[in-house]
C-alpha positions in Angstrom: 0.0 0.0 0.0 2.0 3.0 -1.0 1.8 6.0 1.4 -0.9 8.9 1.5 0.7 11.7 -0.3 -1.9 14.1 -0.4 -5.2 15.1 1.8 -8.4 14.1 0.4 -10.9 16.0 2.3 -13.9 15.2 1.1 -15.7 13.3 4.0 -16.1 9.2 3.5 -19.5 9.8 5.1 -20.8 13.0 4.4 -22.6 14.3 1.5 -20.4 16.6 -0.5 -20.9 17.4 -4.3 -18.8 15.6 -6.8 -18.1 19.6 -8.2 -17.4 23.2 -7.1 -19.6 25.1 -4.2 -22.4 23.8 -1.9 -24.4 25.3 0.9 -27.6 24.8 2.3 -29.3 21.8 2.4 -32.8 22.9 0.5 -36.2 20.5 -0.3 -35.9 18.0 1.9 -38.5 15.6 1.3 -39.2 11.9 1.6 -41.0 10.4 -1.3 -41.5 6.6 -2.6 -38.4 5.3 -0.9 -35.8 7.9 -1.7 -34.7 11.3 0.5 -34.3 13.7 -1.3 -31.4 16.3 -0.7 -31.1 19.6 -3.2 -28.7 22.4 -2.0 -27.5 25.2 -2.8 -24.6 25.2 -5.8 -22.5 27.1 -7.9 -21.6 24.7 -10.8 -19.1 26.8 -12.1 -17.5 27.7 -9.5 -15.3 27.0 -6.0 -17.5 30.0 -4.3 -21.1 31.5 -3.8 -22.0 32.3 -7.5 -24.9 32.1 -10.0 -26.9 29.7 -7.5 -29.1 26.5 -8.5 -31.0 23.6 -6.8 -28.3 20.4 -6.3 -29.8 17.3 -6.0 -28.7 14.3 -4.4 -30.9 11.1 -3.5 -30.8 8.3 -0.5 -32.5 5.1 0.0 -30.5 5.0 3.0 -29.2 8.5 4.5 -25.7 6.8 4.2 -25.1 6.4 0.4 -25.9 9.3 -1.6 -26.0 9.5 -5.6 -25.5 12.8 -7.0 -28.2 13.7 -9.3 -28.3 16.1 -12.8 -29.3 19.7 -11.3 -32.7 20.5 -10.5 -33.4 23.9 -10.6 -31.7 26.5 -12.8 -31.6 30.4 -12.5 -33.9 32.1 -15.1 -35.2 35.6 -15.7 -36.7 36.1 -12.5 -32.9 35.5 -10.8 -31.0 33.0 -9.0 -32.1 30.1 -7.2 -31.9 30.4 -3.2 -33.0 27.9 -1.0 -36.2 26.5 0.3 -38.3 23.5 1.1 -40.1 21.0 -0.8 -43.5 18.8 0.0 -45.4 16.1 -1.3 -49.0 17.3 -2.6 -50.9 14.6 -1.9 -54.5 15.7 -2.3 -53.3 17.9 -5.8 -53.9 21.0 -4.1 -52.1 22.6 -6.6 -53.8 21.2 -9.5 -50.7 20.2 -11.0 -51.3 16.4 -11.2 -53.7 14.4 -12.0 -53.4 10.9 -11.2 -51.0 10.3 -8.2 -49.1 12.6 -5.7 -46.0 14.7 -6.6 -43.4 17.0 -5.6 -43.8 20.5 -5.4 -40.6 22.8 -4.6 -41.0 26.5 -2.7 -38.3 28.6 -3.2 -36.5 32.2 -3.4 -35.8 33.6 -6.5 -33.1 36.3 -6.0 -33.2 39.1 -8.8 -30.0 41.1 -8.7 -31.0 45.2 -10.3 -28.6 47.7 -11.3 -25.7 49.2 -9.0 -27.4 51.2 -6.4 -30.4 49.6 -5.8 -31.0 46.2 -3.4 -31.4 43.1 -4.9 -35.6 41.4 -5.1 -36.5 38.2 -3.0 -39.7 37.0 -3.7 -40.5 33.4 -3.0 -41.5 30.7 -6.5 -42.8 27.2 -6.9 -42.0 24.3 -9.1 -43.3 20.9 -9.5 -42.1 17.7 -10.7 -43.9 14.6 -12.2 -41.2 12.2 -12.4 -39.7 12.0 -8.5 -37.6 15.0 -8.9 -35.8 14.0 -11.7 -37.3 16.7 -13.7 -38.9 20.0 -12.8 -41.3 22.3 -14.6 -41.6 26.1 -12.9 -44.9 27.5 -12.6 -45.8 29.8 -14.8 -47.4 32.5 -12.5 -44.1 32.6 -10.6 -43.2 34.5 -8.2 -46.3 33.7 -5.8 -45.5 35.6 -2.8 -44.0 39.0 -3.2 -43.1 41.3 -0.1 -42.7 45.3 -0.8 -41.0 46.7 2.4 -38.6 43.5 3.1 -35.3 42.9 1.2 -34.5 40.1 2.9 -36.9 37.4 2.1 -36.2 34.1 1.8 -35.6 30.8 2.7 -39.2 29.8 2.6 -40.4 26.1 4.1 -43.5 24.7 3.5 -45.8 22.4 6.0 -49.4 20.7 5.8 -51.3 21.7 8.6 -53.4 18.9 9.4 -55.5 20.8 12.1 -56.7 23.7 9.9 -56.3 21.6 6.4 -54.0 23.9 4.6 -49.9 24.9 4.4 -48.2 27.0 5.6 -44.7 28.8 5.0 -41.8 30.5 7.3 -40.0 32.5 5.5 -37.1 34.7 7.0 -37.5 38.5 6.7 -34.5 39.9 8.0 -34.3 40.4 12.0 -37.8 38.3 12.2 -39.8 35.3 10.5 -43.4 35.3 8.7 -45.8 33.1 8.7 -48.6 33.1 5.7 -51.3 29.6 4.9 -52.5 28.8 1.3 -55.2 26.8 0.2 -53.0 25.5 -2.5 -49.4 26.5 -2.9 -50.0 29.4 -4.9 -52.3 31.9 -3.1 -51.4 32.9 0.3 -52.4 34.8 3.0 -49.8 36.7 5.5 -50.7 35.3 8.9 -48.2 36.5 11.9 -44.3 37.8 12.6 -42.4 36.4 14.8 -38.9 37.4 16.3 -38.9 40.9 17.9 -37.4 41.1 21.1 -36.5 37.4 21.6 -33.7 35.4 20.5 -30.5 35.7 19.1 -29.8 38.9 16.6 -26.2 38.9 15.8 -26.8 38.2 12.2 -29.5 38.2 9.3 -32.4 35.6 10.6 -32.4 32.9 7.5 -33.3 29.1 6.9 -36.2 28.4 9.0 -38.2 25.7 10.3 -41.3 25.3 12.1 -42.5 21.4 13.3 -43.9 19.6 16.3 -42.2 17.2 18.9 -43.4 15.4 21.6 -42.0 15.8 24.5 -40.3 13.0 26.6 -42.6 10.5 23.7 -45.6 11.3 25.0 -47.7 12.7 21.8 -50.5 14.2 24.3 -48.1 16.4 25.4 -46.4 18.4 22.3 -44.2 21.1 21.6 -43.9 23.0 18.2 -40.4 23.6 17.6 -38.4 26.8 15.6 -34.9 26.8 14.1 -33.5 29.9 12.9 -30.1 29.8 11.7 -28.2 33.9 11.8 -25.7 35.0 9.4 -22.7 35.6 10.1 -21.2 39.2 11.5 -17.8 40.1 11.9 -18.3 41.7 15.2 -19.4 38.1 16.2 -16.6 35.4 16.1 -18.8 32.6 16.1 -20.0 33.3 12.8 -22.6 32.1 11.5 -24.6 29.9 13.9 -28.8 28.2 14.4 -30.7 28.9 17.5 -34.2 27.3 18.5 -37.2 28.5 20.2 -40.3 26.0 21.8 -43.5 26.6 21.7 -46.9 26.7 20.8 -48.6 26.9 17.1 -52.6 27.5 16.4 -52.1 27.6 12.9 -51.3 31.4 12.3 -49.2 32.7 15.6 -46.2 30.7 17.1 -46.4 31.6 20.9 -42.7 31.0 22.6 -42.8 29.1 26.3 -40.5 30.5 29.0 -37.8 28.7 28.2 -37.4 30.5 24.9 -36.6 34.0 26.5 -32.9 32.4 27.1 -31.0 32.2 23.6 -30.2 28.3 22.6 -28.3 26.8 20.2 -28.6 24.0 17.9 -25.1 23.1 17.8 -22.2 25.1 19.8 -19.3 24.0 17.1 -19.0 26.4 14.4 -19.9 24.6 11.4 -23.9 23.5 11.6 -25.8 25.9 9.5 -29.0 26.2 7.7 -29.7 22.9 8.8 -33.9 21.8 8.5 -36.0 18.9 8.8 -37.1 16.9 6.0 -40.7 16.6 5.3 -43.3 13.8 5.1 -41.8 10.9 6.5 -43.7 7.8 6.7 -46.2 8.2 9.8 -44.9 4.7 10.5 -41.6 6.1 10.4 -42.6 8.7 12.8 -39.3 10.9 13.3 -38.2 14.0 12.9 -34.9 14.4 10.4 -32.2 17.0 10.4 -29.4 18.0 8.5 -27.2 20.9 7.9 -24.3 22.8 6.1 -21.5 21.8 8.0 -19.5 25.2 7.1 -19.1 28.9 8.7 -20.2 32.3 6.3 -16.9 33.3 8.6 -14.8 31.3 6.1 -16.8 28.9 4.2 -15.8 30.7 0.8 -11.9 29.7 1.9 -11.5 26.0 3.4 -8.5 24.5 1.7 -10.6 21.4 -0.2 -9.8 21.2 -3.8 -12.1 20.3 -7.0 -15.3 20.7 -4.9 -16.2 23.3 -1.7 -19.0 22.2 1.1 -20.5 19.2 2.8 -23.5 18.5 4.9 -23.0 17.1 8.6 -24.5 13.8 9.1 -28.0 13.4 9.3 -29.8 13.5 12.7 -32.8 12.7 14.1 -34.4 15.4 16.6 -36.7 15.0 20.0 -37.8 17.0 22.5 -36.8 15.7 26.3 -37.3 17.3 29.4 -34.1 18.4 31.1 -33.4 20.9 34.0 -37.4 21.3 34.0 -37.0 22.5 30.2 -38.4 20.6 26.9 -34.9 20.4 25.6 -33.6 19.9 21.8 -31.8 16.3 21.5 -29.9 15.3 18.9 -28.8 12.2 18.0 -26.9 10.7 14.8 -30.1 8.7 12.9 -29.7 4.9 13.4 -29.4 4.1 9.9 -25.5 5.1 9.9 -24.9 2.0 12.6 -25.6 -0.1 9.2 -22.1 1.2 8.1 -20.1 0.6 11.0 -17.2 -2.2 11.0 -16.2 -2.9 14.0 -12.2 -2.1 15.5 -12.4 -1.9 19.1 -14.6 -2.9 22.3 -12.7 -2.4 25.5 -14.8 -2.3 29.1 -13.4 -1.0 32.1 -9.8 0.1 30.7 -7.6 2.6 32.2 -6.1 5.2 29.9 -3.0 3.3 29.4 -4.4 0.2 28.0 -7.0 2.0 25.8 -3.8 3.7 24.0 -1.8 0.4 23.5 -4.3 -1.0 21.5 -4.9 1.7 19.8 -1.1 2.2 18.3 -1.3 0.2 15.7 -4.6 2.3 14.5 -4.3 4.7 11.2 -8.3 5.5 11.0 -9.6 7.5 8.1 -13.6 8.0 8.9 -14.7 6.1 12.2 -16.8 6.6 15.2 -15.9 6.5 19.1 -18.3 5.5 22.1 -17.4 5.8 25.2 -19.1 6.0 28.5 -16.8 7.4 31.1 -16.4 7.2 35.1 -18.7 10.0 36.5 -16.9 12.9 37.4 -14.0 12.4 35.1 -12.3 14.7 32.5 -11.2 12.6 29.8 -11.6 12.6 26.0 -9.4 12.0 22.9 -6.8 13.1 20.6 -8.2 12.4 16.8 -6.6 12.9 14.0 -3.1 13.3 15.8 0.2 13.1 14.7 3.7 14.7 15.3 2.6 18.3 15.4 -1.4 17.9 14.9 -4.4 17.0 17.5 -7.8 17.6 17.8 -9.0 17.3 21.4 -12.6 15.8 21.9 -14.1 15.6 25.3 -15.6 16.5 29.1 -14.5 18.6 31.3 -15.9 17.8 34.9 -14.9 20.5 37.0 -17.0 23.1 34.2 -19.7 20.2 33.3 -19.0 21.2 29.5 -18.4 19.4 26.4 -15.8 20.7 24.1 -13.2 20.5 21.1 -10.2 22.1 20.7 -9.2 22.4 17.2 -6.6 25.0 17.5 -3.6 22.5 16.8 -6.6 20.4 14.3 -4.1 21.2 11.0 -4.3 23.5 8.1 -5.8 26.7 9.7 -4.6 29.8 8.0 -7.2 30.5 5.5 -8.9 32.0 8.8 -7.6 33.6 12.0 -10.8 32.5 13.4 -10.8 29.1 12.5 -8.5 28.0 15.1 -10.4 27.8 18.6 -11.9 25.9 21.6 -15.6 25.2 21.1 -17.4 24.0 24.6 -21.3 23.4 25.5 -22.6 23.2 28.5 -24.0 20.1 29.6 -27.1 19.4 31.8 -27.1 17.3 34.5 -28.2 13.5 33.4 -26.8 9.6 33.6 -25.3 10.7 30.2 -23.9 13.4 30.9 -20.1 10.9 30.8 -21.3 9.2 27.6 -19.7 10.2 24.5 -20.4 9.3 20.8 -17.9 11.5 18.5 -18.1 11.0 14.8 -14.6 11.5 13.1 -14.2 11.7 9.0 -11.5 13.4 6.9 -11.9 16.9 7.5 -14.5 17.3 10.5 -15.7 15.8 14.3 -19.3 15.3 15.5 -19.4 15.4 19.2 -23.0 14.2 21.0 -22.9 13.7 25.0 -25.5 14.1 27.5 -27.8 11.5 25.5 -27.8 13.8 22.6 -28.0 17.3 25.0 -24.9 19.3 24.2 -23.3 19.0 20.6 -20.2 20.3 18.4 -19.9 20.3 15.1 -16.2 21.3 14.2 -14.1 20.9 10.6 -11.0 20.3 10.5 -8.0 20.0 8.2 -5.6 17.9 9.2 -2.3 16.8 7.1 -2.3 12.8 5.6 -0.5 11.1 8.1 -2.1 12.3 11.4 -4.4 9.4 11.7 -3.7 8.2 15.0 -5.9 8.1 18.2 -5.5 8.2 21.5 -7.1 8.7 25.1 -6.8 10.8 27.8 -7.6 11.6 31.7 -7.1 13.9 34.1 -6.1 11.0 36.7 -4.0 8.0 35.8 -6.0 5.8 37.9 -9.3 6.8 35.9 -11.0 4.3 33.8 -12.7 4.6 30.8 -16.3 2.1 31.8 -16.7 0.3 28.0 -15.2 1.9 24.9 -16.4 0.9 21.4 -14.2 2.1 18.3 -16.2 1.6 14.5 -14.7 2.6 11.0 -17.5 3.6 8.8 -17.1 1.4 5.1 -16.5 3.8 2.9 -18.4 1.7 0.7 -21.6 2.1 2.0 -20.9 6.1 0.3 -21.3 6.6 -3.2 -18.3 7.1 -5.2 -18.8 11.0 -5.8 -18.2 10.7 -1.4 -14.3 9.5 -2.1 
């Protein structure tokens, strides 16, 4: 096997596009067996450009195959992101037979020098499971007159008043308008003075209901909103969440929702949102994002193509501290991919790092359940000069990484950096599940509670792993080490 010459950082088990730029995940929608994944992308280019609608498709949320583009810029502007949903009654008129897809989205319309560019939110509909698309022809079919940012719209049915309805981002605040049919709609509320985070432009919405703690007669509606990145902020660009309640037009926040949350407390989840119309049977609630900072997305040293999405997740609502609580947890369907290295129980430090010398792991996953009260993590993607750090800190109860020593760093003075959450107290608060590939580290503890998403860049040959613990006599209570096949990704993944 000859030696690794050159990084490859495109992710074994992430989504990345075989070309050129990506950023948000857009029209997330499960139909006949596949997920569907479009995004935003620049063919032509390593950076933000003339955008389209990507497309990508999964039977599996662990392979994906890279489809032809969906959605092409026309005289109305670029294409910006958005949602997608099935029509299943033909609200729209646009099928006759059986059910299909219908895509909401921005059009962006750039005008001469001087004056602010026009977002006004268009539908298309395809026939043929996405393959195709025809835009309607009445396009745009919601305009706004006083907002120039407005965008990012996602569609839901509402099965309580029988009709959609949209969020849509308008700047510092979110709208909510219903339609009948996809086409016609009616404004219904604002949402987003005086609460939440507003260190950036509000963008990439979503709006859905969990129950909380499983129990379906007691439900919360949930709302992500992602913020743009500002200088003044180093953390970039970032997603918070608020809880709440929904009657169809007004989303009322709960208590909890005066204190700012995040998402994710790494610095590369962004624009991440659900997908829509899962099987029933299937009953979760999916998530993925755009794993990638505004603060220097536009720079990262890949080559030959530019973005990825973190891996998908599955989101509940659990009561922690007293507060319906955001978990996340990576969706089951990746443990499919997993060949097994390691499984160690009860080990001290020493032991777990002799049998891990031998290990040179590209894209693998680490779980570990740890002694209560212990700081301990681990050193990924180490070698003579490189480490990222991965774990607990006891003493501060927080979850963190430390990528300042991660690798390649100075595309960004702000890339470098320790990223920590906060965990709350819970039996898993010492479990850890971190998801390592190529170029980035997905951190979940506290049962899903506090996570980090970080990137990283690291040079060919620091692929060893190692443990670590405050005190020599702690011990690590069960330790499982997987490598995720790369074959279970498509061959655009390598």
């Amino acid at each position: 096997m000859s030696a690794i010459t050159k990084q490859n950082y495109r992710g074994v088990y992430h989504f990345s596009p075989q070309q050129n730029w990506m950023n948000d995940p857009n029209g997330l929608v499960y139909f006949e067996g596949e997920y569907h994944l479009f995004f935003q992308h620049h063919p032509d280019g390593m950076t933000m450009g003339e955008m389209h609608w990507g497309h990508a498709v999964s039977r599996d949320l662990v392979a994906w195959e890279e489809m032809p583009i969906a959605l092409e810029p026309d005289e109305l502007g670029m294409i910006f992101s958005g949602s997608a949903v099935v029509d299943w009654k033909n609200t729209t008129g646009f099928f006759e037979d059986k059910p299909g897809l219908v895509a909401i989205f921005t059009h962006h319309l750039n005008r001469p020098e001087g004056e602010p560019p026009v977002q006004y939110q268009s539908i298309a509909y395809s026939k043929d499971n996405g393959r195709t698309w025809t835009k309607y022809a009445g396009n745009p079919v919601l305009e706004h007159d006083s907002f120039i940012d407005f965008r990012d719209p996602k569609v839901f049915w509402d099965k309580q008043q029988s009709r959609w309805v949209m969020i849509v981002a308008c700047g510092q605040t979110v709208c909510l308008y219903h339609s009948p049919d996809l086409i016609h709609w009616t404004f219904a509320s604002e949402f987003g003075a005086g609460i939440g985070s507003h260190d950036g432009v509000w963008e990439c919405p979503d709006l859905f209901p969990l129950a909380v703690d499983g129990d379906k007669d007691n439900t919360k509606w949930v709302m992500l909103v992602s913020i743009g990145a500002d200088p003044a902020f180093e953390e970039g660009s970032r997603t918070q969440y608020f809880t709440g309640d929904f009657d169809g037009a007004v989303f009322t926040p709960d208590e909890a929702s005066r204190s700012i949350r995040w998402v994710d407390y790494g610095r590369d989840n962004y624009a991440g949102v659900s997908w829509s119309d899962l099987p029933e049977e299937d009953g979760r609630r999916l998530f993925i994002g755009w794993m990638s900072n505004w603060m220097y997305a536009q720079q990262t040293p890949t080559e030959g193509f530019r973005g990825s999405m973190t891996i998908p997740r599955e989101l509940t609502l659990e009561t922690r501290n007293g507060e319906a609580t955001l978990i996340q947890k990576p969706v089951k369907e990746l443990e499919a991919a997993r060949i097994p290295v390691l499984s160690l129980t009860n080990v001290s430090v020493q032991e777990i790092n002799a049998a891990c010398a031998s290990l040179q792991l590209d894209a693998y996953v680490i779980e570990a359940k740890l002694t209560p009260g212990t700081s301990a993590g681990f050193r990924v993607k180490a070698g003579a000069k490189q480490q990222t750090v991965a774990g607990i800190n006891a003493q501060t109860e927080e979850l963190y990484i430390d990528r300042t020593a991660s690798g390649k760093s100075d595309f960004h003075e702000l890339f470098p950096g320790l990223h920590s959450a906060k965990l709350a107290a819970s039996d898993a608060a010492n479990e850890l599940c971190i998801y390592v590939d190529r170029s980035s580290v997905e951190m979940f503890a506290g049962g899903g509670q506090a996570v980090i998403t970080d990137l990283i860049f690291p040079e060919p040959e620091s692929a060893s792993l190692a443990a670590f613990a405050e005190h020599e006599e702690d011990v690590f209570l069960s330790l499982d080490i997987y490598e995720l096949a790369s074959s279970a990704a498509d061959g655009s993944n390598q």
